[in-house]
C-alpha positions as MATLAB code, in Angstrom:
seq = 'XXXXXXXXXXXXXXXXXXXXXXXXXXXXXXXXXXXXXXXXXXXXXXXXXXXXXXXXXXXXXXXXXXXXXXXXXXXXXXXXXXXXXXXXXXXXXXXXXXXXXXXXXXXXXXXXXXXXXXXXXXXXXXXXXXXXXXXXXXXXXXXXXXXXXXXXXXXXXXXXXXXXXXXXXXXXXXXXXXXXXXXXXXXXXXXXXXXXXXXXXXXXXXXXXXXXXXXXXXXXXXXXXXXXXXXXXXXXXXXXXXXXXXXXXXXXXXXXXXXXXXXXXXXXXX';
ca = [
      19.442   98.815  114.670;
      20.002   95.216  114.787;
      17.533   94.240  111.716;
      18.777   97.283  109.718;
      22.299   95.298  110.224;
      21.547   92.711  107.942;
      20.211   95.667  104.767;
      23.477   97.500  105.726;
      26.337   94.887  105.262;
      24.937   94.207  101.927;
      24.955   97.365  101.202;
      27.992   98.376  101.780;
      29.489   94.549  100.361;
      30.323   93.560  103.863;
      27.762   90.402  103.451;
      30.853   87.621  103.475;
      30.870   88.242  107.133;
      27.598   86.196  107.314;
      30.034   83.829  106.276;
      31.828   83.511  109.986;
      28.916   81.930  111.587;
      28.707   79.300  109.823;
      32.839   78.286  110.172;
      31.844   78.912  113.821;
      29.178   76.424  113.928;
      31.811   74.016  112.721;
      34.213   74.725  115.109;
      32.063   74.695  118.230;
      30.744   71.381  117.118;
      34.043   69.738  116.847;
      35.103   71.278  120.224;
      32.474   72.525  122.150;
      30.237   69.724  122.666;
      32.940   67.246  124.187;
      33.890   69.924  126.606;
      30.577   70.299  127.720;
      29.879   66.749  127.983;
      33.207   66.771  130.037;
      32.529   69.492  131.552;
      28.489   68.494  132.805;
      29.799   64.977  133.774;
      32.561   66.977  136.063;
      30.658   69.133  137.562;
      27.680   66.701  138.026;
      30.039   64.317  139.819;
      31.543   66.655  142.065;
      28.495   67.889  143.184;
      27.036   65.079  143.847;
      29.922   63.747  145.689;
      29.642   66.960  147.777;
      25.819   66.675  149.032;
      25.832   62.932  148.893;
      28.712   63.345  151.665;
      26.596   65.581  153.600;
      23.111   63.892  153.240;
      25.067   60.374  153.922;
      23.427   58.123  156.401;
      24.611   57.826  160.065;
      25.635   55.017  161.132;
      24.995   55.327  164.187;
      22.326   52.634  166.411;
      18.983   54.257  166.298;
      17.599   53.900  169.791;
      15.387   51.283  170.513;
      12.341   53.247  171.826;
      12.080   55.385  168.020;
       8.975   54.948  166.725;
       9.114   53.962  163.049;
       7.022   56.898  162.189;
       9.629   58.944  162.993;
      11.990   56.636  160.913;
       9.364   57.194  157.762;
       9.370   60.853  157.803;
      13.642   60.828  158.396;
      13.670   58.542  154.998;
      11.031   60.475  153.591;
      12.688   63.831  154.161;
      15.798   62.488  153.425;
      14.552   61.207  149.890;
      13.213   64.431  149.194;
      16.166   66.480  149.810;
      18.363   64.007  147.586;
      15.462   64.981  144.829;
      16.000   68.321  145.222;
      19.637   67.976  145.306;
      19.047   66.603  142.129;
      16.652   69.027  140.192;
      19.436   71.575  141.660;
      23.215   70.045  140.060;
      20.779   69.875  136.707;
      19.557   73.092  136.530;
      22.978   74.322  137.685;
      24.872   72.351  135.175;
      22.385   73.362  132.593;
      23.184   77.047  133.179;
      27.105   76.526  133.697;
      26.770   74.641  129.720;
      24.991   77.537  128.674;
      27.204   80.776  129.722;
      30.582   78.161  128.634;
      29.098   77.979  125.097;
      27.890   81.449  125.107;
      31.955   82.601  125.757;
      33.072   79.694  123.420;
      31.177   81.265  120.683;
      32.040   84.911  121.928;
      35.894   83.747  121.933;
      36.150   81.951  118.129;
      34.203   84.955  116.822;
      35.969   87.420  118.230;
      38.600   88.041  115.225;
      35.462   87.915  112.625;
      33.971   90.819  115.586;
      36.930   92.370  115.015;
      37.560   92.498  111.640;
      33.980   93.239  110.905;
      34.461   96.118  113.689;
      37.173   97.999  111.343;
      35.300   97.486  108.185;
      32.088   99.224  109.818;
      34.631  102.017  111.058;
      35.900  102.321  107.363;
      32.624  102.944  106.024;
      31.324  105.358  108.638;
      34.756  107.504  108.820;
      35.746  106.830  105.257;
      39.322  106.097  107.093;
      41.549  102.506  105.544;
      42.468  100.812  108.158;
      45.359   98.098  107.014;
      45.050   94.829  107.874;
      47.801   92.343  109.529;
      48.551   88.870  110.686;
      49.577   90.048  113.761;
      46.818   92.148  114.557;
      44.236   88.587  113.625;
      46.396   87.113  116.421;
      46.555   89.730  118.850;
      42.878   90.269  118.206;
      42.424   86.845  119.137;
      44.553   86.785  122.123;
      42.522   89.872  123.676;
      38.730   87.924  122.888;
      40.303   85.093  124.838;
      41.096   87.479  127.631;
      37.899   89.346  127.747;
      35.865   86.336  127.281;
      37.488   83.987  130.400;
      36.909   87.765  132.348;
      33.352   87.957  131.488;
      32.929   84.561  132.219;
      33.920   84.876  135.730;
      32.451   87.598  136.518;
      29.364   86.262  135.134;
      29.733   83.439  136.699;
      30.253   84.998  139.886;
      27.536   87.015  139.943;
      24.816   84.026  139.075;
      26.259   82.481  142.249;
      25.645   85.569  144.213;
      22.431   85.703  143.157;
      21.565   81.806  144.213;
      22.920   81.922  147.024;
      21.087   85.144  147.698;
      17.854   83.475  146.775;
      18.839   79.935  148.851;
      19.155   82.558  151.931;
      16.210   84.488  150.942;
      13.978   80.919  150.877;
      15.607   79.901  153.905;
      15.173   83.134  156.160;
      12.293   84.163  154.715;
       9.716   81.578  153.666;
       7.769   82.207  151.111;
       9.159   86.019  150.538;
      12.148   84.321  149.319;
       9.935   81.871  146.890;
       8.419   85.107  145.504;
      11.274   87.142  145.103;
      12.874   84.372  142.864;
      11.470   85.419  139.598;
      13.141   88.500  140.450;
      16.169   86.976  140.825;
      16.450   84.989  137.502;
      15.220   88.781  135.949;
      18.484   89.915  137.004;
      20.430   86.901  136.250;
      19.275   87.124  132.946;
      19.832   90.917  132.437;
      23.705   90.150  133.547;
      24.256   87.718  130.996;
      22.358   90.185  128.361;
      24.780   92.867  129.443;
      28.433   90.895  129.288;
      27.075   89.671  125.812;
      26.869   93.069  124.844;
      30.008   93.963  126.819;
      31.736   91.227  124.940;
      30.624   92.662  120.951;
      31.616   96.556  122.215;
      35.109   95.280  123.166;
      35.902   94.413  119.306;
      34.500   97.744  118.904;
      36.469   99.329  121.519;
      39.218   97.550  120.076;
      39.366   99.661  117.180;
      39.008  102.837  119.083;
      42.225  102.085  120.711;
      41.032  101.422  123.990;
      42.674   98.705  126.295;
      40.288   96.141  127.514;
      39.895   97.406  130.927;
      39.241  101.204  129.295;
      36.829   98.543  127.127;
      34.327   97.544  130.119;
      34.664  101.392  132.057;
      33.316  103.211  128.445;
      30.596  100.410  128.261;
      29.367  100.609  131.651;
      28.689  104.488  130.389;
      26.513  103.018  127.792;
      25.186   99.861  129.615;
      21.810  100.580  127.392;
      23.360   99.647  124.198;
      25.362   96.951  125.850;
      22.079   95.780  127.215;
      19.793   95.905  123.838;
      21.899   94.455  122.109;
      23.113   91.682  124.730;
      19.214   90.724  124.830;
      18.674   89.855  121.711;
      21.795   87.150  122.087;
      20.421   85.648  125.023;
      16.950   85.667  123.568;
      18.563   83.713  120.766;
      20.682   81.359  122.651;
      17.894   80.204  125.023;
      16.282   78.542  122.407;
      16.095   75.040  123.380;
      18.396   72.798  121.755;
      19.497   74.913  118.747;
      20.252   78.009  120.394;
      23.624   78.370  120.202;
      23.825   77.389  116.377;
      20.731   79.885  115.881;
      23.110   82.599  118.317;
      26.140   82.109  116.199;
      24.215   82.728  112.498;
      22.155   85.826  113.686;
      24.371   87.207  116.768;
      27.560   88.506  116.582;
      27.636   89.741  113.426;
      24.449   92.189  113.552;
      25.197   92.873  116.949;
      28.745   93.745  116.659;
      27.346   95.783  113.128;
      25.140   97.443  115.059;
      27.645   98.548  117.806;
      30.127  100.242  115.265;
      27.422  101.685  113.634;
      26.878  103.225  117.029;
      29.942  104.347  118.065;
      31.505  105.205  115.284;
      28.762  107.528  113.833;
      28.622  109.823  116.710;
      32.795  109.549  117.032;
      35.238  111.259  115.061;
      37.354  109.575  113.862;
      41.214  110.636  115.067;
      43.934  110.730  113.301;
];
């Protein structure tokens, strides 16, 4: 459904949408990438600040009978934990930048979603639907809202899930190691899911329903949510140009796709 997106909006002479990525792309360079250089230094710093505190030297006198072996493997542990301390704030931060420009993009494309949301419903129920500078703001106000929820709840899940797998390693040994594939499977499959939970919204939108009816009706079809949320997140992992690759070929198709979806096998009412 998502590839036949692309055949359809021309089609039906709904191609200028294409157009939105692109004015995107422009915005969340201007903006996006000094809040997430603000936001990795913040984060970095803070965490840092918090292990450092805890992995900080005593200053206490040693006593005079320890063996400097003993010292070695305290400085060599020591320096290995700081490492992994290390490897850890990056690969958080790293994640926390990615799910922060996934809702960035989610929130300055959510009036295109919208828009492009009636337009499919036009075509598929042969209904007008008028359009309104008060319904582009209030659109945007309500892709604000539902993006900062899905962010948190994202957000809190991923930390569920790590410290899950930090207990898991810790209790467990190498159980916990094993299972941690596992683990990033399901981290992954969240974010897939409030990506596609996030493009159904604009589609809910137009159905009438508020955004709490929004994420209720999806979680009844959390397989279109998640087939289409997966081919985002396939898209925005790409290293380095994943989010400009995202915004061209993601929430347009998708949020095609999704109308084409629900509107085809809904009625439309009156």
């Amino acid at each position: 459904m998502w590839a036949h997106s692309f055949a359809y909006l021309r089609r039906n002479g709904l191609q200028h949408y294409h157009f939105a990525g692109p004015a995107v792309l422009l915005a969340l360079t201007a903006a996006g990438w000094q809040f997430s250089e603000w936001l990795s230094d913040w984060v970095t710093g803070y965490l840092h600040g918090l292990f450092g505190g805890a992995m900080a030297p005593q200053t206490e006198m040693s006593a005079p009978d320890t063996s400097n072996a003993w010292n070695d493997l305290a400085s060599w542990g020591s320096a290995q934990l700081e490492n992994a301390v290390d490897w850890g704030v990056f690969l958080f931060v790293l994640w926390l930048k990615v799910k922060v420009a996934k809702y960035l993009l989610i929130t300055l494309m959510a009036p295109f979603m919208s828009a492009l949301a009636s337009a499919v419903r036009s075509v598929e129920t042969q209904s007008e639907i008028p359009f309104s500078w008060r319904g582009l703001l209030k659109d945007l106000i309500r892709g604000i809202r539902i993006s900062l929820v899905l962010l948190c709840m994202e957000i809190a899940l991923g930390m569920l899930l790590w410290i899950l797998g930090i207990g898991l390693t810790l209790t467990t040994g190498p159980l916990g190691i094993l299972l941690s594939p596992l683990l990033v499977a399901l981290s992954w499959l969240a974010g897939a899911y409030f990506f596609g939970a996030a493009v159904f919204d604009a589609v809910y939108e137009q159905a009438g329903l508020g955004w709490r009816a929004s994420l209720r009706t999806g979680w009844s079809q959390r397989s279109h949510l998640l087939g289409l949320g997966a081919i985002f997140s396939l898209l925005i992992g790409i290293p380095w140009v994943g989010p400009y690759v995202a915004a061209l070929l993601g929430p347009v198709p998708c949020t095609t796709a999704a109308a084409r979806l629900y509107f085809r096998s809904t009625p439309d009412k009156p």
